[in-house]
N, C-alpha and C positions, 0 to 999 in steps of 0.2 A: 538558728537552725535554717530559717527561711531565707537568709544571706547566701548561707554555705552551699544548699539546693539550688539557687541559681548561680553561681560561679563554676559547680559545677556541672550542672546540666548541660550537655550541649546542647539537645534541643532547642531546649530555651534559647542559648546565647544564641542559637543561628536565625532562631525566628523574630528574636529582637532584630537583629542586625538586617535581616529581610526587609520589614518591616519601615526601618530606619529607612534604610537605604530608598527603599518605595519612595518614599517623599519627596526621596530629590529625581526618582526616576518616572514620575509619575507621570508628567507632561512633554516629555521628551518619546521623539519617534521610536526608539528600541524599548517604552514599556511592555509592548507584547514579547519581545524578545525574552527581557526582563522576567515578566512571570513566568513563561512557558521552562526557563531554566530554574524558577522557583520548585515549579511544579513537578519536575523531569529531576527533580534532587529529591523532595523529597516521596515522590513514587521509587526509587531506584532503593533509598533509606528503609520506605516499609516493606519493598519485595524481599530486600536483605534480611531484616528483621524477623521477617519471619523465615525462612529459608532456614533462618539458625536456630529458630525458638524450636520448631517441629522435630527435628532430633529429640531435644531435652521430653519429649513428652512422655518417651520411655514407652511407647508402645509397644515395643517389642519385647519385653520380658512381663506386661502386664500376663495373669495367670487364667486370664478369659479368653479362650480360642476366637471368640466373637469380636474380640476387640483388636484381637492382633491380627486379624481378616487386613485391619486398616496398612498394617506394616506390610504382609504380605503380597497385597496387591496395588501397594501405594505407587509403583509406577506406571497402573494402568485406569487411574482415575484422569479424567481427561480435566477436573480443576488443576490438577498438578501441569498437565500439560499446557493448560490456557495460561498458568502461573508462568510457566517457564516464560513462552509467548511473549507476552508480557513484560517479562524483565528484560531480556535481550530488545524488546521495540525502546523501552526506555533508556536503555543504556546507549543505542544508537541514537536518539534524540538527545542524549546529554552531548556526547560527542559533537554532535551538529551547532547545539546552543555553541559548546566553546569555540568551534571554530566561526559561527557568527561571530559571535564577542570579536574576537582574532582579526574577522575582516578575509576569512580566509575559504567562504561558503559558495566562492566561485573555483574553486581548483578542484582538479578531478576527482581526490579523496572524498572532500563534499557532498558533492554529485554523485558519487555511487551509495552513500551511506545516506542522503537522502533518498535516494530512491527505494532502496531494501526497507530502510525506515518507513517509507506510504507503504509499500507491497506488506510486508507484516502488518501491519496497522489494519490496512483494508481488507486483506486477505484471509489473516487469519483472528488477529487480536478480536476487531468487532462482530464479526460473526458468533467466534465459540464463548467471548466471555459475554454476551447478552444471553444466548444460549443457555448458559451455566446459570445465570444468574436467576432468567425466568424459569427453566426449570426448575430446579434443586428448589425454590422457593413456591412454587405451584406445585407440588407432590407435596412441599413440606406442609404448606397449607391446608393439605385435604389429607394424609394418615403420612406424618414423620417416619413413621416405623417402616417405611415403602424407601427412603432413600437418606435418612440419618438418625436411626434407630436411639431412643434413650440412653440407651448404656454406652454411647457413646462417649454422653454428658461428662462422667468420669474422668474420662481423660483429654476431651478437648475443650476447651474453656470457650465461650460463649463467643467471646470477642476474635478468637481466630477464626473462629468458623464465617463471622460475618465479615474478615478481612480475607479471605480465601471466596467468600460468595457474593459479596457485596461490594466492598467496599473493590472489586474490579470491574466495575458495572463505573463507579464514579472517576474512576482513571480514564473509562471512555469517555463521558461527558464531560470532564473537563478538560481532555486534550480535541475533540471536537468543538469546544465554545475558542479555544486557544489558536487552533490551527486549521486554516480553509486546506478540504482535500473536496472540490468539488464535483470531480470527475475520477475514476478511475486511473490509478499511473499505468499500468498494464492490467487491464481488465486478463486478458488470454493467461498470464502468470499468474495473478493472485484466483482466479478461479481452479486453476491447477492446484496451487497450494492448498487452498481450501476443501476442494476432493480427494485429494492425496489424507489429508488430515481428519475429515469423516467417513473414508471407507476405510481408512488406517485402524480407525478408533472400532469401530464396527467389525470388524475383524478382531480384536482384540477380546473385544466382551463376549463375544459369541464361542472365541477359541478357549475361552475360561470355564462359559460353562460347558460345552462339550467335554472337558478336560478335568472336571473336578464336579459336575453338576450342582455348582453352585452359582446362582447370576450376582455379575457385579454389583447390580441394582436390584432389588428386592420388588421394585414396581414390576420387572418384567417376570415373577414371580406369578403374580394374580393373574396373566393373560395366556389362553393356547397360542398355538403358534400362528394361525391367522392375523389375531389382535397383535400378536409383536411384530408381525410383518408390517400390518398398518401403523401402527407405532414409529415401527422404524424410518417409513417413508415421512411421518409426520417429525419428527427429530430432522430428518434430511432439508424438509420442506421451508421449516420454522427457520432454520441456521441460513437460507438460501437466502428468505428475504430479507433476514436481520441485514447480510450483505448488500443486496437490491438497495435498501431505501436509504444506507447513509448517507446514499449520495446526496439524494432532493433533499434529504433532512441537511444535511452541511451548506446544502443551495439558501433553504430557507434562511440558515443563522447568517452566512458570509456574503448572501446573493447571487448573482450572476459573472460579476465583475466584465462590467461592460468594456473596461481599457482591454482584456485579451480578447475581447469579441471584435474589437477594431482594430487590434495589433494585425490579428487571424487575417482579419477581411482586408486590409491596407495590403498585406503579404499575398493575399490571391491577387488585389489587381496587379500589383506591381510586377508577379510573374506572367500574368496577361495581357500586361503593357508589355516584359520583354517579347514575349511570343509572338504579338502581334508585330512588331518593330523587325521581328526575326523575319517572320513572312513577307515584310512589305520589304528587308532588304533584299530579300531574293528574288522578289518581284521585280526590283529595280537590276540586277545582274542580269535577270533572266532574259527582260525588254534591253539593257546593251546588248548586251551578246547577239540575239533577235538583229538589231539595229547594224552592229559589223555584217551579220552575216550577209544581211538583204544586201546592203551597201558594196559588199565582195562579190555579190551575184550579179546587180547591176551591172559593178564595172569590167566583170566576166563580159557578160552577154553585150557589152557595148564595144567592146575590144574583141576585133576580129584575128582569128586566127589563120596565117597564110602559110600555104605551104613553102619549106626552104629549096624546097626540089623541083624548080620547075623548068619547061623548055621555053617560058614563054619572056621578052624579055621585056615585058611592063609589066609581068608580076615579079619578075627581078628587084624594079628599080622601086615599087611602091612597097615590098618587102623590107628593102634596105635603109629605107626613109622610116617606116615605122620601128625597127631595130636599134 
């Protein structure tokens, strides 16, 4: 029976073969290549997995109005949103791994899919799923019933709940130990996205309860409207810096990388060498130029000019001699 379980498991075989493979890719310069594609498979595997399991949970014919709240407003829980997030960042990072592999992560396709790939990643990925993560687990910490009430228990099994709040918290830390993003690709973009997608959300929760006077979250239940307005600025606040520190926090793990700090600086002088070169050649045109002209002016004012018209005839004859 234990034979037949692994022949047929794929998991298994793929992680054998992982596994396998590691040992001979271990010491070889594409082993980061190597895992990040390990890694970037099997996050794309659990996003799927569950993607499909969430259907089967039959929330929507369950006979509890309470519970089918979940079905009801399931496209305005911002986990579902970070989920989305999420899978499309990985699915372009799988795309990226193959065309590594390929040899092909210099052509323009690349290059664009890396790019969107950091911008999601920076933008929105680590902001809202640390966000998701320390929230929904600091509320659950202090009264559950404020944002994943019991009777949920029911119908959501234990283990999805911690791979929808948890286990996307560890998709971030291990594609940040995997991949140095040490700086912003477009600070001015991924900041747009990132407001775009907390005033989006803020909007949403607020037009729900206005609209059926029920709050998404039951924490903003306990507070008047002062306390949710400071709330809300603290929600704002919290997701800004999640964004703020990845950076120094990716510095700490990757460094500095001093080779693009001298790439940077070689490329300023060298455009200060040309400039300067620019300037001294036109300094040197400037002083010929200067040099004819004086030289034209001299041999003006040394050459005298006679008139052709005269009655006189020794200005005739010293005329015709200089002509």
């Amino acid at each position: 029976m234990e034979e037949l379980w692994r022949d047929t498991n794929i998991f298994y075989n793929v992680l054998c073969f992982l596994i396998t493979e590691n040992e001979k890719l271990f010491d070889r310069s594409d082993s980061n290549l190597y895992w990040r594609t390990v890694f970037h498979i099997f996050g794309i595997l659990h996003h799927v997995y569950i993607g499909i399991t969430a259907p089967s949970l039959n929330i929507v014919n369950n006979p509890n109005p309470d519970i089918r709240i979940l079905y009801t407003f399931k496209a305005a829980y911002l986990t579902g949103w970070n989920f989305t997030f999420q899978t499309v960042f990985l699915g372009l990072s799988l795309v990226h791994d193959i065309l590594e592999w390929l040899d092909k992560q210099e052509n323009s396709l690349a290059a664009k899919i890396r790019y969107w790939r950091n911008i999601i990643f920076s933008g929105m990925v680590v902001p809202f799923t640390l966000f998701v993560t320390a929230m929904f687990w600091s509320v659950y910490a202090i009264d559950r019933e404020l944002v994943f009430p019991r009777i949920y228990d029911q119908v959501v099994p234990w283990w999805f709940n911690h791979c929808v709040h948890t286990n996307i918290t560890i998709v971030v830390i291990i594609e940040t130990l995997l991949q140095a993003r040490r700086y912003p690709t477009n600070q001015r973009l991924e900041l747009i996205l990132y407001w775009i997608v907390a005033f989006s959300y803020a909007i949403v929760y607020y037009t729900i309860y206005f609209f059926t006077d029920r709050w998404l979250y039951q924490v903003f239940g306990t507070m008047n409207w002062w306390q949710v307005c400071l709330y809300q600025l603290g929600i704002w606040l919290v997701s800004y810096i999640f964004y703020k520190i990845q950076f120094p926090i990716n510095r700490l793990i990757h460094g500095h990388e001093d080779n693009e700090t001298n790439t940077e600086k070689s490329d300023d002088d060298d455009k200060d060498n040309a400039v300067n070169n620019k300037i001294n050649e036109n300094d040197t045109e400037i002083n010929k130029t200067k040099t004819i002209e004086n030289s034209q002016t001299i041999t003006d004012s040394n050459t005298r000019v006679l008139p052709k018209k005269t009655w006189s005839l020794k200005f005739r004859s010293i005329n015709n001699h200089t002509n």
